[in-house]
N, CA, C and O atoms as CSV, one atom per row, in Angstrom:
chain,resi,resn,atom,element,x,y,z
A,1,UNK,N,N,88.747,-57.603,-13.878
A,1,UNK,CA,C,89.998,-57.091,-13.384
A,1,UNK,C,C,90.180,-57.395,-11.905
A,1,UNK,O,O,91.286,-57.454,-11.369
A,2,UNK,N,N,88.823,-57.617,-11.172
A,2,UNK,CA,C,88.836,-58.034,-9.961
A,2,UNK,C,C,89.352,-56.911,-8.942
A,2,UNK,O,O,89.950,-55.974,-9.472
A,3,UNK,N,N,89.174,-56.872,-7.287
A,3,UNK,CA,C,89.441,-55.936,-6.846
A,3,UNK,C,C,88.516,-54.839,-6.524
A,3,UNK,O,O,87.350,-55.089,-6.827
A,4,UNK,N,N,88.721,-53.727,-6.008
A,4,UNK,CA,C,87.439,-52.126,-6.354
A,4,UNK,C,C,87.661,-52.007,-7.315
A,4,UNK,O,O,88.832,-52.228,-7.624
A,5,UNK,N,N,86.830,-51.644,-8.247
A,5,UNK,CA,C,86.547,-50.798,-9.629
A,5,UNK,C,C,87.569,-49.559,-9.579
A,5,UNK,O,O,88.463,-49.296,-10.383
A,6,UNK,N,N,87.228,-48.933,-8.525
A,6,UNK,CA,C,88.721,-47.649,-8.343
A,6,UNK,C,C,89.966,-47.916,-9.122
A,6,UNK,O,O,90.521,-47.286,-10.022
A,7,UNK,N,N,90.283,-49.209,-8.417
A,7,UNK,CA,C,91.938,-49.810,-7.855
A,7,UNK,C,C,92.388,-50.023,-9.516
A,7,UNK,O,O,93.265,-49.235,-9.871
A,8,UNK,N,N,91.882,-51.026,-10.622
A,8,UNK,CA,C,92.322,-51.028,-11.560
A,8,UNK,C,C,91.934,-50.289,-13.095
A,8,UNK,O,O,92.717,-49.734,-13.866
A,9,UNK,N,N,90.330,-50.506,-13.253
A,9,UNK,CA,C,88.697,-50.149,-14.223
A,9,UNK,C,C,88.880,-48.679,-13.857
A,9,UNK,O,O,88.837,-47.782,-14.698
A,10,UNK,N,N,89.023,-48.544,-12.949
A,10,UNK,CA,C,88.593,-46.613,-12.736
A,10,UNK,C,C,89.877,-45.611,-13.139
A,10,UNK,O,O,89.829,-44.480,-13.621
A,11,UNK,N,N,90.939,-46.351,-12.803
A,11,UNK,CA,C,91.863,-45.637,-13.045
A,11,UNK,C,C,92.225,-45.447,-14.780
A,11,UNK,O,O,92.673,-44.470,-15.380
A,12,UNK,N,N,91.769,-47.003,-15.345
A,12,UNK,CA,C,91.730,-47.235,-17.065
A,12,UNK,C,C,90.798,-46.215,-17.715
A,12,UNK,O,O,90.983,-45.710,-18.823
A,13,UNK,N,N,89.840,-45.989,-16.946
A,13,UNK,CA,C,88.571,-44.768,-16.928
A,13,UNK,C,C,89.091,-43.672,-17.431
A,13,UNK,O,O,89.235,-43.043,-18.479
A,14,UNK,N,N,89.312,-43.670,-16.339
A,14,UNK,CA,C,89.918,-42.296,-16.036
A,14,UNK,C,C,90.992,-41.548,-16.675
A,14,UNK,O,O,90.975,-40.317,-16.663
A,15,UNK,N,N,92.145,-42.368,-17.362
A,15,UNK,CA,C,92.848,-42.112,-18.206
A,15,UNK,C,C,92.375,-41.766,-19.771
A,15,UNK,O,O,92.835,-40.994,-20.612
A,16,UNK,N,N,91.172,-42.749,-19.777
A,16,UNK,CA,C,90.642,-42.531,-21.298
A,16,UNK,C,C,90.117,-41.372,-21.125
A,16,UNK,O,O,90.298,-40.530,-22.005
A,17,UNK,N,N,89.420,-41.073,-20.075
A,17,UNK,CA,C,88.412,-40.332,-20.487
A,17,UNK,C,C,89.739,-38.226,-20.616
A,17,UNK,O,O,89.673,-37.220,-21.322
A,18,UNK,N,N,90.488,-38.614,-19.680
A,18,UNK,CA,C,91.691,-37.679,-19.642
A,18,UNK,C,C,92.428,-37.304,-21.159
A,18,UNK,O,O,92.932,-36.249,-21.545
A,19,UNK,N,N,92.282,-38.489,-21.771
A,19,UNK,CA,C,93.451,-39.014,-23.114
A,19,UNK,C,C,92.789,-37.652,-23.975
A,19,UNK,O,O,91.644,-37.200,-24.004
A,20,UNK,N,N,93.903,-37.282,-24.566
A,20,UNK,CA,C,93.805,-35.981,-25.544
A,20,UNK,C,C,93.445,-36.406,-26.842
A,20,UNK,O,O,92.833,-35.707,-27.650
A,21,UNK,N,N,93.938,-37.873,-27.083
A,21,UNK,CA,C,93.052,-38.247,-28.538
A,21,UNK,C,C,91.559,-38.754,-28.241
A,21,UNK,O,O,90.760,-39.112,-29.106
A,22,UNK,N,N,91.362,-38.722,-27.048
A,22,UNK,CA,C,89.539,-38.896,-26.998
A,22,UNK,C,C,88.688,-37.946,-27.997
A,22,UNK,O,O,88.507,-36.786,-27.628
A,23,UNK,N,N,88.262,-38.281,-28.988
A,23,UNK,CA,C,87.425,-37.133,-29.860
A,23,UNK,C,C,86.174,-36.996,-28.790
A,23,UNK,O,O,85.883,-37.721,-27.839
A,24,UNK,N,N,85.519,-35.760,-29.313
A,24,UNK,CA,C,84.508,-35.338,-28.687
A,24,UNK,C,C,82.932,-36.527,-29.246
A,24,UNK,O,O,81.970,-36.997,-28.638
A,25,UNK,N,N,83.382,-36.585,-30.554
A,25,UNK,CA,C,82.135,-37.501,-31.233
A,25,UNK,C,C,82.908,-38.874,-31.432
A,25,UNK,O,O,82.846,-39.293,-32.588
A,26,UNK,N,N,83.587,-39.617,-30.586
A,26,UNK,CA,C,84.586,-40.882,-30.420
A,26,UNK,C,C,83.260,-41.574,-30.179
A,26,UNK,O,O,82.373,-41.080,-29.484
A,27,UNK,N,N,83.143,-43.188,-31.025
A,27,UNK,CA,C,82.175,-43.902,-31.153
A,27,UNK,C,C,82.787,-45.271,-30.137
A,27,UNK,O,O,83.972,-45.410,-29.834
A,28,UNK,N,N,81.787,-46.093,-29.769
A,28,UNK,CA,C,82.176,-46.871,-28.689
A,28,UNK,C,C,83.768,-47.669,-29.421
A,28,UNK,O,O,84.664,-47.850,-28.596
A,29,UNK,N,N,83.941,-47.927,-30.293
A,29,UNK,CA,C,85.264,-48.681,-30.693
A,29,UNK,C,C,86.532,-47.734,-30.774
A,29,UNK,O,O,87.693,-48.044,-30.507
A,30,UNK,N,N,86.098,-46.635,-31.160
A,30,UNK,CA,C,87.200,-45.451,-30.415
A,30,UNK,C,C,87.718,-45.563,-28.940
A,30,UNK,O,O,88.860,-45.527,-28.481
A,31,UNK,N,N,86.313,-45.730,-28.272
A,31,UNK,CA,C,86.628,-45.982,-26.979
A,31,UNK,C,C,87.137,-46.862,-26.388
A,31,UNK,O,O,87.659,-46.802,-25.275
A,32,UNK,N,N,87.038,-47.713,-27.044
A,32,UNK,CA,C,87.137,-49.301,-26.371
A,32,UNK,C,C,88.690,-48.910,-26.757
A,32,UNK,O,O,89.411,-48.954,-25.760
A,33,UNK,N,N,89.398,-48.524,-28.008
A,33,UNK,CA,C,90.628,-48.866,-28.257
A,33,UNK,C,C,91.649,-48.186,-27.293
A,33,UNK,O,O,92.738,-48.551,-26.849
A,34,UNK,N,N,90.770,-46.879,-27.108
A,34,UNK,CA,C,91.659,-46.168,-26.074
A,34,UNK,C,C,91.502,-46.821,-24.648
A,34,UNK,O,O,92.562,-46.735,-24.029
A,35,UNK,N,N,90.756,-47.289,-24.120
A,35,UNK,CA,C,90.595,-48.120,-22.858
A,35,UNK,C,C,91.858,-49.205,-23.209
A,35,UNK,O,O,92.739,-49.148,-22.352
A,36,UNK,N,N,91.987,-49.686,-23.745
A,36,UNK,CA,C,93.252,-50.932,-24.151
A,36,UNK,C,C,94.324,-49.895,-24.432
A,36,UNK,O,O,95.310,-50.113,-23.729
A,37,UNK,N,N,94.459,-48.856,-25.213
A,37,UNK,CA,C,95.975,-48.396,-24.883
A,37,UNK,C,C,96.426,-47.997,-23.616
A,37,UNK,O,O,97.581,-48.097,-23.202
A,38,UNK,N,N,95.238,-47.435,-22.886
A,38,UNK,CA,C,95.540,-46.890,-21.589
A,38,UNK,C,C,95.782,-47.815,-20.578
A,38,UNK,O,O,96.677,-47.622,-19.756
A,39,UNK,N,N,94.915,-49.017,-20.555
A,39,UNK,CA,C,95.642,-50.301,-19.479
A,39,UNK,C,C,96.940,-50.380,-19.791
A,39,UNK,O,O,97.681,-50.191,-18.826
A,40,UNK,N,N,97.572,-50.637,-21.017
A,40,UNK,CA,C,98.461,-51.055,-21.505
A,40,UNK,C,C,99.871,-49.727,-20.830
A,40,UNK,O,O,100.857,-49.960,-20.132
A,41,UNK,N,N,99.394,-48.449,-21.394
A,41,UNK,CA,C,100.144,-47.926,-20.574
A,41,UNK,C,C,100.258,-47.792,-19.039
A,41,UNK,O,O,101.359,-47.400,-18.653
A,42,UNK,N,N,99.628,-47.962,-18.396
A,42,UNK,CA,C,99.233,-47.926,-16.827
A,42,UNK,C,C,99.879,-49.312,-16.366
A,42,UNK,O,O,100.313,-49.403,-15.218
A,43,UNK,N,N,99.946,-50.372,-17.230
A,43,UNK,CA,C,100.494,-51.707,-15.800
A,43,UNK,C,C,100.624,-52.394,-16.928
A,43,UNK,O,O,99.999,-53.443,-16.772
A,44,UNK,N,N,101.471,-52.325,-18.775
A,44,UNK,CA,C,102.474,-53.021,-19.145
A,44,UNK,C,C,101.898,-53.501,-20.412
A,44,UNK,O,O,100.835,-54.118,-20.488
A,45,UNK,N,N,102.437,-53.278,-21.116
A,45,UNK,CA,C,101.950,-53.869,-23.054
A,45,UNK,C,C,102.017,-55.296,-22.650
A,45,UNK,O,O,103.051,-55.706,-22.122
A,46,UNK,N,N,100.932,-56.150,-22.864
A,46,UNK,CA,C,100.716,-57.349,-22.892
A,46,UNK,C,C,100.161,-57.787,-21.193
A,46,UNK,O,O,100.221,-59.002,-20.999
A,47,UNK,N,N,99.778,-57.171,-20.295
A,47,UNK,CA,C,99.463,-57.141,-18.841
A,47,UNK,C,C,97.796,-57.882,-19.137
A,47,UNK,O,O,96.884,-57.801,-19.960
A,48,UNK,N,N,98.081,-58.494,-18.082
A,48,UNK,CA,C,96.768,-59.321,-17.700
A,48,UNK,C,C,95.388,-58.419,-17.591
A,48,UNK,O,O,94.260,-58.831,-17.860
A,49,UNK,N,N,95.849,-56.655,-16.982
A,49,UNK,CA,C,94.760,-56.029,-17.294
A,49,UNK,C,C,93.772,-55.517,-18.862
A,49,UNK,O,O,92.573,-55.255,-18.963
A,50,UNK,N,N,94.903,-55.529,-19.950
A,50,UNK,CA,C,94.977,-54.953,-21.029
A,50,UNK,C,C,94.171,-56.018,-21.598
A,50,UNK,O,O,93.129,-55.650,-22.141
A,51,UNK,N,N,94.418,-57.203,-21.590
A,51,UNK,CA,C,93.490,-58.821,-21.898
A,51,UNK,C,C,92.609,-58.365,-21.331
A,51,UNK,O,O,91.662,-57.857,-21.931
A,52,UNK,N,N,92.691,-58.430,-19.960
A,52,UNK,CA,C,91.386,-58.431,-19.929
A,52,UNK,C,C,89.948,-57.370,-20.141
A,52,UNK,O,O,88.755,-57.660,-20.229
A,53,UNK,N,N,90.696,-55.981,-20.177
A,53,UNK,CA,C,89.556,-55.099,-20.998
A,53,UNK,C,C,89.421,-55.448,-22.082
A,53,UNK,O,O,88.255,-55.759,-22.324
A,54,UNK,N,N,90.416,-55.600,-23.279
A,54,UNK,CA,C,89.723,-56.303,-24.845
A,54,UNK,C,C,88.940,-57.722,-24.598
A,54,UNK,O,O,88.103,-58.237,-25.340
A,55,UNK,N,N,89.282,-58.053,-23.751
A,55,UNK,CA,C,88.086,-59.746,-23.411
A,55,UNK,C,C,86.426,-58.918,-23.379
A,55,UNK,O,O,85.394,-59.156,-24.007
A,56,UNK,N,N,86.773,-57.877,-22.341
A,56,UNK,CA,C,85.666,-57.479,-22.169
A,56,UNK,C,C,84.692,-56.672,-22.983
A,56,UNK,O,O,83.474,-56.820,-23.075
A,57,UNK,N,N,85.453,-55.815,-23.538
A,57,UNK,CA,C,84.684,-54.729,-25.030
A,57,UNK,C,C,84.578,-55.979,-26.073
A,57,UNK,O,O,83.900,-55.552,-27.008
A,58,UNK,N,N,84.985,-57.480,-26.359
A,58,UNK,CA,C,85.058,-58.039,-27.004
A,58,UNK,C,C,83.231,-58.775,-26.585
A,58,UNK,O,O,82.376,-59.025,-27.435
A,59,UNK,N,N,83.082,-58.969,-25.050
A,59,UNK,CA,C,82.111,-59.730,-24.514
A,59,UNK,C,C,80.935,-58.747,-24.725
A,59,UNK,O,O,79.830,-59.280,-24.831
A,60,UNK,N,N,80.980,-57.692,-24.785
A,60,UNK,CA,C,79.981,-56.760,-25.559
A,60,UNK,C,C,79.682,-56.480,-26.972
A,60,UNK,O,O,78.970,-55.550,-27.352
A,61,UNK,N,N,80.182,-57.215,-27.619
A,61,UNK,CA,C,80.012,-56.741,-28.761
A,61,UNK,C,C,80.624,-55.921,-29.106
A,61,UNK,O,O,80.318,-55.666,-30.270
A,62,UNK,N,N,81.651,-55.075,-28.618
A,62,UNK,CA,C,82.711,-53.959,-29.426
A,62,UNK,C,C,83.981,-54.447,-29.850
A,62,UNK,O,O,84.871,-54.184,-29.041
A,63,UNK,N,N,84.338,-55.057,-30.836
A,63,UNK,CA,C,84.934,-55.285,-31.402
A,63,UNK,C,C,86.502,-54.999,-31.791
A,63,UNK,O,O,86.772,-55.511,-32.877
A,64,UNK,N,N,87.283,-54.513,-31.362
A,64,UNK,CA,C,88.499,-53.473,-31.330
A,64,UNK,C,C,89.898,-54.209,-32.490
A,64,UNK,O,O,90.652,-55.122,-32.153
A,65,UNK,N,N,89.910,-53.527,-33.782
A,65,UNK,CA,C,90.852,-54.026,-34.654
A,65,UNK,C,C,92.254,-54.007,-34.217
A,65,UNK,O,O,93.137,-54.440,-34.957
């Protein structure tokens, strides 16, 4: 995402971790999906940030349908 971690990653964080559909027992692909809705809401459905967190849960092995 480039930048401080704050500025774009922290704030995507931070929203997930805020998000009311976060389950308490949410498994990493739960997570990952809500990390991509939340870029998406924060700076635009289809935004260069939103790519690039699914690039990234993708570069780990989490998979997001």
């Amino acid at each position: 995402l480039g930048g401080y971690a704050w500025a774009k990653a922290g704030r995507i964080w931070y929203d997930t971790l805020c998000d009311r559909r976060l389950a308490s027992d949410a498994d990493f692909t739960a997570f990952a999906s809500l990390t991509i809705d939340n870029a998406a809401a924060r700076f635009g459905v289809g935004s260069g940030e939103g790519q690039a967190v699914r690039q990234a849960w993708t570069d780990v092995g989490v998979l997001v349908p």
